[in-house]
C-alpha positions as CSV (number, residue, x, y, z in Angstrom):
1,X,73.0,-26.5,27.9
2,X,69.5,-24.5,27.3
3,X,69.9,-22.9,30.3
4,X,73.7,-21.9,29.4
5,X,72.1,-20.5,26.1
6,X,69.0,-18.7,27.9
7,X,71.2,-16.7,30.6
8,X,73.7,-15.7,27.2
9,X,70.7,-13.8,25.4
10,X,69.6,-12.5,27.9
11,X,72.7,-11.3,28.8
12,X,72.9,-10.0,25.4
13,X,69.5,-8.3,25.0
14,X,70.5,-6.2,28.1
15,X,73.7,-5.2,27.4
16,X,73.4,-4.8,23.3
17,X,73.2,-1.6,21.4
18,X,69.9,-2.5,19.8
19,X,66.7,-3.3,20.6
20,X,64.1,-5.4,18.2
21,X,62.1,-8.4,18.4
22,X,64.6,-10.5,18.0
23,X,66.0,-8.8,21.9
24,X,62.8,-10.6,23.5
25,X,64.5,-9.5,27.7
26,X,64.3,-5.9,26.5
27,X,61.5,-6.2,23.7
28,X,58.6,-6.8,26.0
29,X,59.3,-3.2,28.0
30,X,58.6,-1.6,25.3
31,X,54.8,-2.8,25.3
32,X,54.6,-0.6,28.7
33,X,54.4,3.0,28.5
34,X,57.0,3.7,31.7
35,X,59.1,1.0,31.0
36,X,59.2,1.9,27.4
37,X,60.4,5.1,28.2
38,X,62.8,4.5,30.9
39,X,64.4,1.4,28.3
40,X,64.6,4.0,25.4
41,X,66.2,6.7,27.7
42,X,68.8,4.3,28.7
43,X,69.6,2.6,25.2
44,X,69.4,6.0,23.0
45,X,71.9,8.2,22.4
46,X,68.9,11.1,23.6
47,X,65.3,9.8,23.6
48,X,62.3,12.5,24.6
49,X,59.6,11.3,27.6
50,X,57.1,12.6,25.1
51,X,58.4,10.1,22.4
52,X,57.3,6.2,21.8
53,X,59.6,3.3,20.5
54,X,56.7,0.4,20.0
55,X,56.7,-3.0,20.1
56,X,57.7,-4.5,16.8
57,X,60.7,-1.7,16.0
58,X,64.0,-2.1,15.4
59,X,66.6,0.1,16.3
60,X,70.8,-1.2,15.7
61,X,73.7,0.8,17.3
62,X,70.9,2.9,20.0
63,X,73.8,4.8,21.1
64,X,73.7,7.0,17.9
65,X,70.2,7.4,17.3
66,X,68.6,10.7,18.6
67,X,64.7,10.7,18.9
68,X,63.0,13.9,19.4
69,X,60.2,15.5,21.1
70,X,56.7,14.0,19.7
71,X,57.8,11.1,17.5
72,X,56.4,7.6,17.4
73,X,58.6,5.0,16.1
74,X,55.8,2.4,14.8
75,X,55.8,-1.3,14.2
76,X,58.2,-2.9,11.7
77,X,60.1,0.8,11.3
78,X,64.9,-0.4,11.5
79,X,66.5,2.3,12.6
80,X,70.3,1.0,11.4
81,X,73.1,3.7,12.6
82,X,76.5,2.5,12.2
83,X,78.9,1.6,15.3
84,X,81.8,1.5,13.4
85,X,82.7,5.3,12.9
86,X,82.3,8.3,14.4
87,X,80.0,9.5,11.3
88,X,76.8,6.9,10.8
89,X,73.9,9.0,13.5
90,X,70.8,8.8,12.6
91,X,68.4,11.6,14.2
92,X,64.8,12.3,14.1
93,X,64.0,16.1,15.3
94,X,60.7,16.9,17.1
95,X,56.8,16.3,15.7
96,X,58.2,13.7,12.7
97,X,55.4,11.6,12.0
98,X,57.2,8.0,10.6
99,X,54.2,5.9,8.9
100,X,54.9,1.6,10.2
101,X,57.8,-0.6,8.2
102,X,59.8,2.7,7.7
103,X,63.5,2.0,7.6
104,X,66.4,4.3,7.6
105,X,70.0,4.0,7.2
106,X,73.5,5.4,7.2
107,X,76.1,3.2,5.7
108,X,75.8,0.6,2.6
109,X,77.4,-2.9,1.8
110,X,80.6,-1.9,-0.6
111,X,80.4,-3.8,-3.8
112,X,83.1,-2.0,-5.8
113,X,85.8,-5.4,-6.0
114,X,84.4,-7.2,-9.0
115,X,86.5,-10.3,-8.3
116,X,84.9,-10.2,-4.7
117,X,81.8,-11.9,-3.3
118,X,79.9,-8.6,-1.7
119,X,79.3,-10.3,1.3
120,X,82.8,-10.4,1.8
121,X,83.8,-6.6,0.6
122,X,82.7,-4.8,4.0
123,X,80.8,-1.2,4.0
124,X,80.6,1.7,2.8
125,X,81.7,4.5,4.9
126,X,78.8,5.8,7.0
127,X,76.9,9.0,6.7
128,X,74.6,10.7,9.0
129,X,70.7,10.7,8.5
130,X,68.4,13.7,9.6
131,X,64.9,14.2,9.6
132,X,64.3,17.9,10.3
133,X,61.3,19.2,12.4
134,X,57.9,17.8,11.6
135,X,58.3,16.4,8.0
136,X,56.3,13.6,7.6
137,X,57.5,9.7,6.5
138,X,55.1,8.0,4.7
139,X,54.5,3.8,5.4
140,X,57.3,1.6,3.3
141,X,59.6,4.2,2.6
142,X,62.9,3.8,3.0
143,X,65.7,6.5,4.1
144,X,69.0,5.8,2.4
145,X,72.5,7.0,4.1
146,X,73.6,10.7,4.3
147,X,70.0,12.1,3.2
148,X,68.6,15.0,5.1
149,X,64.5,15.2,5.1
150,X,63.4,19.3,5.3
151,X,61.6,20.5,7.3
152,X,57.6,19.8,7.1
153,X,58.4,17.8,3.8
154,X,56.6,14.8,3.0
155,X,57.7,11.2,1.9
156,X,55.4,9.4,0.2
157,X,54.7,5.9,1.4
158,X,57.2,3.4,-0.5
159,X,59.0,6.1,-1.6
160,X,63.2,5.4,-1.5
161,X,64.8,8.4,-0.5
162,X,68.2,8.7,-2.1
163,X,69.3,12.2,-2.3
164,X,68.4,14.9,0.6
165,X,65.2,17.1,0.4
166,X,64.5,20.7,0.9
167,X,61.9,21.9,3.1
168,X,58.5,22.4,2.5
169,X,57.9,19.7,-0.5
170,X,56.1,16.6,-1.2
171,X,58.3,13.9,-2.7
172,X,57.4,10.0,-3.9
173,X,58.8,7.5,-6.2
174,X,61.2,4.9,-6.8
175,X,63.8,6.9,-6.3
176,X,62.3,9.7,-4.4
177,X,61.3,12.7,-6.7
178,X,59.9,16.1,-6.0
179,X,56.6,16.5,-6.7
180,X,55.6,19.6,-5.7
181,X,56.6,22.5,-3.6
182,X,54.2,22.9,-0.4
């Protein structure tokens, strides 16, 4: 029966759309360098050779996460995209600097049926999530569905993020507010 059970995940970890701790078949690659790379290239929708996924990351629905030239994806960072609809990508442009625990999403649990458990009601319909050239997420923040991150701006850590941002500013709070222009 164990056996039955070992040979279904790990059947599972190669063929699903995400990878994660919880994918241990797939999971360990990503402590190699070459193997990290080659996994990534093959999971993600596009994935640069100058790029690093590390151990400890999450990543749900690969196939519509784009990771640009220069970006390390650090421990205990979710990437969620959304496999449902043709909207819900998440993508990270080149030289974006992610701090660790980052997480970053595109579609939301509905909750609008007040006579309705929420854990029954669904989601949202997904939007997509961009962080433009070389703005900088800081530890603990979180990205929240259909915001765009401008260019060289800066999240602070623990920041939630839930409107876009222009380029060029410096933002931080619970929600995210700007703080200055840079």
């Amino acid at each position: 029966m164990m056996l039955r059970e070992i040979f279904k995940k790990y059947n599972f970890d190669i063929k699903s759309n995400r990878l994660g701790p919880d994918c241990p078949f797939t999971h360990y690659k990503l402590y190699f360098k070459s193997s990290m790379i080659k996994l990534c290239q093959e999971k993600f929708y596009s994935f640069s050779s100058t790029s690093e996924f590390r151990a400890g990351a999450y990543a749900i629905n690969c196939s519509k996460i784009s990771i640009g030239e220069n970006v390390i994806i650090r421990p205990n960072t979710m990437l969620f995209a959304d496999g449902r609809e043709k909207e819900g990508f998440i993508t990270i442009e080149k030289n974006v600097m992610i701090g660790s625990g980052v997480h970053i999403y595109v579609a939301n649990h509905q909750y609008t049926k007040n006579n309705q458990d929420i854990i029954n009601q669904g989601h949202m319909p997904a939007k997509n999530t961009v962080l433009k050239q070389g703005c900088w997420i800081g530890a603990n923040a979180i990205i929240l569905p259909g915001v765009h991150i401008g260019e060289n701006t800066v999240v602070g850590a623990g920041s939630v993020v839930t409107k876009t941002l222009p380029a060029r500013v410096l933002a931080a709070g619970n929600p995210a507010k700007i703080i200055k222009k840079l």
